[in-house]
BALOBA-1460 file (C-alpha; in Angstrom, 3 decimals):
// residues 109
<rec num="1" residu="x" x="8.695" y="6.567" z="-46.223"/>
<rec num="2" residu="x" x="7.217" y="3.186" z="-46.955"/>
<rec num="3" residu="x" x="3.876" y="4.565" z="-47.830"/>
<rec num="4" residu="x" x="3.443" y="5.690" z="-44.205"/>
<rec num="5" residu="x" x="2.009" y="9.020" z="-44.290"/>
<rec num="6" residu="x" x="4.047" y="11.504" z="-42.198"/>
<rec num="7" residu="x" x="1.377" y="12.633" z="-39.976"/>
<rec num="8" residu="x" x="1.356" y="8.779" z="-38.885"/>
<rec num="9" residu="x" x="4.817" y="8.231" z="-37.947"/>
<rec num="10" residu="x" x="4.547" y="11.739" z="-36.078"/>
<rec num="11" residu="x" x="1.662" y="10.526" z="-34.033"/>
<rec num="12" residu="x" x="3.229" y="7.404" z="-33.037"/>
<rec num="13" residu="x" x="6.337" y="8.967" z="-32.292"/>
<rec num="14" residu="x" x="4.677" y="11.222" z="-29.548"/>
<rec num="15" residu="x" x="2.583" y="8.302" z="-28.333"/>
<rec num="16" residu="x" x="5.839" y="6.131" z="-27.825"/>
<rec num="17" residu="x" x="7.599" y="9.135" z="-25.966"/>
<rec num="18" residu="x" x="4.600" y="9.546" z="-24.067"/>
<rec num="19" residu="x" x="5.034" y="5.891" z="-22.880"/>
<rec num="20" residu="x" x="8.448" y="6.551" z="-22.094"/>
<rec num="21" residu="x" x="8.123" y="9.312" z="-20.182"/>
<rec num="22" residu="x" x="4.958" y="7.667" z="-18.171"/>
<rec num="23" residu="x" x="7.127" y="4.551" z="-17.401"/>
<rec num="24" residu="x" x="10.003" y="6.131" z="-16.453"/>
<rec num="25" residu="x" x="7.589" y="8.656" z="-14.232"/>
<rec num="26" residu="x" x="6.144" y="5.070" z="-12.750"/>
<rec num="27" residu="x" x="9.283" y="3.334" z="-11.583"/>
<rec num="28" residu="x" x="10.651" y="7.193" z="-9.517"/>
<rec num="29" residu="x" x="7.015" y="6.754" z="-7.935"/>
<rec num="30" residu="x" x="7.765" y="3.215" z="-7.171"/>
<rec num="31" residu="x" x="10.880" y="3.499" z="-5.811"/>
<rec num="32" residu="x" x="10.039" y="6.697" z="-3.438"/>
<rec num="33" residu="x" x="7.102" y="4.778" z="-2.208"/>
<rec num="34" residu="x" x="9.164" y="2.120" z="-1.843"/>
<rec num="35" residu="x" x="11.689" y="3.985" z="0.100"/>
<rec num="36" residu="x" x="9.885" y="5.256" z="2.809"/>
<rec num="37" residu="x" x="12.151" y="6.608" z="5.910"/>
<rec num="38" residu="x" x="14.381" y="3.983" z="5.284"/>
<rec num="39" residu="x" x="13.072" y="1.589" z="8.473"/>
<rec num="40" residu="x" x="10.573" y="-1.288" z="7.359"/>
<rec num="41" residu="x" x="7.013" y="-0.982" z="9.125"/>
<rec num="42" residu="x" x="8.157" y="2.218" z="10.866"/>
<rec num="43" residu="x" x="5.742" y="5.209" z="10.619"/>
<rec num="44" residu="x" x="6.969" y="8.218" z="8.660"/>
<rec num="45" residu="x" x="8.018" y="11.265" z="10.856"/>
<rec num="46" residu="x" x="5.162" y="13.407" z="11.557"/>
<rec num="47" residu="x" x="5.710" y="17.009" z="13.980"/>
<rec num="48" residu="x" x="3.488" y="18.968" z="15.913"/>
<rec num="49" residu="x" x="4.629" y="22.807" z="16.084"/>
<rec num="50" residu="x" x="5.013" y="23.735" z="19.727"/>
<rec num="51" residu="x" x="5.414" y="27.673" z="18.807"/>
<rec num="52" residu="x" x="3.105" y="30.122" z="18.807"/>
<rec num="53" residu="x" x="4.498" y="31.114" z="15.151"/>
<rec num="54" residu="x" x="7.666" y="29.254" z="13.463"/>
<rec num="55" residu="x" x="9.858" y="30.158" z="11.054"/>
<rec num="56" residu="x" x="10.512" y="27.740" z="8.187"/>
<rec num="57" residu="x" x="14.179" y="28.056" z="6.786"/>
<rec num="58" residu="x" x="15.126" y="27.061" z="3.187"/>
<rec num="59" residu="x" x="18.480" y="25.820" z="4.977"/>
<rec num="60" residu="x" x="19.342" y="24.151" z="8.590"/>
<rec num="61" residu="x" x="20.011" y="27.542" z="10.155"/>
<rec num="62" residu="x" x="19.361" y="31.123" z="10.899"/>
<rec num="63" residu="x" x="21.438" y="32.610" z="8.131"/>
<rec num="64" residu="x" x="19.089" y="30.697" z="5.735"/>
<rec num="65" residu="x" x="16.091" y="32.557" z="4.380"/>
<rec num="66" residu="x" x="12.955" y="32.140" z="5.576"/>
<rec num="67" residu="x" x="10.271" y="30.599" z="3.449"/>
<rec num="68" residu="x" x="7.029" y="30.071" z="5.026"/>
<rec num="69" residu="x" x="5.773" y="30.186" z="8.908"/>
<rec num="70" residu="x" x="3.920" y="27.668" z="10.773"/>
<rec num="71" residu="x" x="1.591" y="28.076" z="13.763"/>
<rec num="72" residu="x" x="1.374" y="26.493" z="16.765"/>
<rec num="73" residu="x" x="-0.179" y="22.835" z="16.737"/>
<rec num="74" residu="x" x="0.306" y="22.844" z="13.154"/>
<rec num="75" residu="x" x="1.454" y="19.475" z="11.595"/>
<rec num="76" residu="x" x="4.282" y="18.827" z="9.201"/>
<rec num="77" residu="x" x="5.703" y="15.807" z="7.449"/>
<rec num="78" residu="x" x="9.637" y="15.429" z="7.974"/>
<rec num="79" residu="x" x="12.808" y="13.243" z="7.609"/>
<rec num="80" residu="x" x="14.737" y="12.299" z="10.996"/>
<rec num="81" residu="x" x="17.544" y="14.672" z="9.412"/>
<rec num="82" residu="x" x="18.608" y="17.338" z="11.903"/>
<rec num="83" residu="x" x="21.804" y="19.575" z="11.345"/>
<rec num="84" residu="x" x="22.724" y="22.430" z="13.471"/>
<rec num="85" residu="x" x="19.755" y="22.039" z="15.505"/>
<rec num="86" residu="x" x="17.215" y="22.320" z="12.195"/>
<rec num="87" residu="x" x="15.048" y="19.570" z="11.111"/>
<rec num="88" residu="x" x="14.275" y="19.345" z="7.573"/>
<rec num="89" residu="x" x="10.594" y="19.014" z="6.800"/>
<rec num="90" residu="x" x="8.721" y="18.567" z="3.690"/>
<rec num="91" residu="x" x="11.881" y="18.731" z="1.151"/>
<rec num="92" residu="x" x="14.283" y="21.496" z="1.742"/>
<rec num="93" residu="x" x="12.738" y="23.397" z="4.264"/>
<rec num="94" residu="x" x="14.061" y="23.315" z="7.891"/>
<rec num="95" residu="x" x="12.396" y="24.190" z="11.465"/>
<rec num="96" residu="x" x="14.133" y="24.387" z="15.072"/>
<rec num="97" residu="x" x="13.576" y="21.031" z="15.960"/>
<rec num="98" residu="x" x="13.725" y="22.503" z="19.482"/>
<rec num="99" residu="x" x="9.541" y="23.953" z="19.031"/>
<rec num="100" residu="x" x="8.886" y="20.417" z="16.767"/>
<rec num="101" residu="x" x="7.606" y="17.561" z="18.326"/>
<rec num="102" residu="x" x="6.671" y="14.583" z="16.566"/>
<rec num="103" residu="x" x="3.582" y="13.444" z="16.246"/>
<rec num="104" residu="x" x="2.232" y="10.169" z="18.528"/>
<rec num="105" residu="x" x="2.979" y="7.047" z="16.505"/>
<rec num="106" residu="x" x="5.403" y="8.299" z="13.662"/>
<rec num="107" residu="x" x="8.858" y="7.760" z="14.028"/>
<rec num="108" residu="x" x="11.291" y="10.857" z="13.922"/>
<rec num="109" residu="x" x="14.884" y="8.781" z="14.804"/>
């Protein structure tokens, strides 16, 4: 092909999807950055656990499973999403908001 050896084009080819792939990765990092909460200069929602031990739901309620357990005065990132009485922390995983309370200086809605 042209007199370009086929280990060559193969290379190049994997470099250039590299590049791709990199770029594309770049402009999802960019935009959640970007993103935020949603409210210009607010700071992200940050909660204290006021439980001695609380369950962490893959769902906003009881019938969800649960998937991991937080002690008391432990922190969490989370959204100002609550349904049911669940807020959903650290992508989807929900806690009572009832034994959450956010942290001094973040912004929970």
């Amino acid at each position: 092909m042209l007199g370009i050896p086929k280990r060559v084009v193969v290379v190049a080819a994997v470099v250039l999807g590299l590049a791709i792939i990199y770029s594309a990765g770049s402009e999802q990092r960019e935009s959640e950055a970007d993103s935020g909460d949603g409210r210009d200069g607010a700071a992200a929602c940050r909660v204290v656990v006021t439980a001695d031990v609380l369950n962490v739901r893959a769902g906003p309620g009881t019938d969800h499973e649960v998937v991991d357990r937080l002690r008391a005065d432990a922190e969490a990132d989370a959204t100002d999403e609550v349904r049911d009485g669940f807020r959903r922390i650290t992508g989807e995983r929900w806690a009572a908001d009832e034994f959450l309370r956010p942290v001094e200086g973040t912004d929970c809605g």
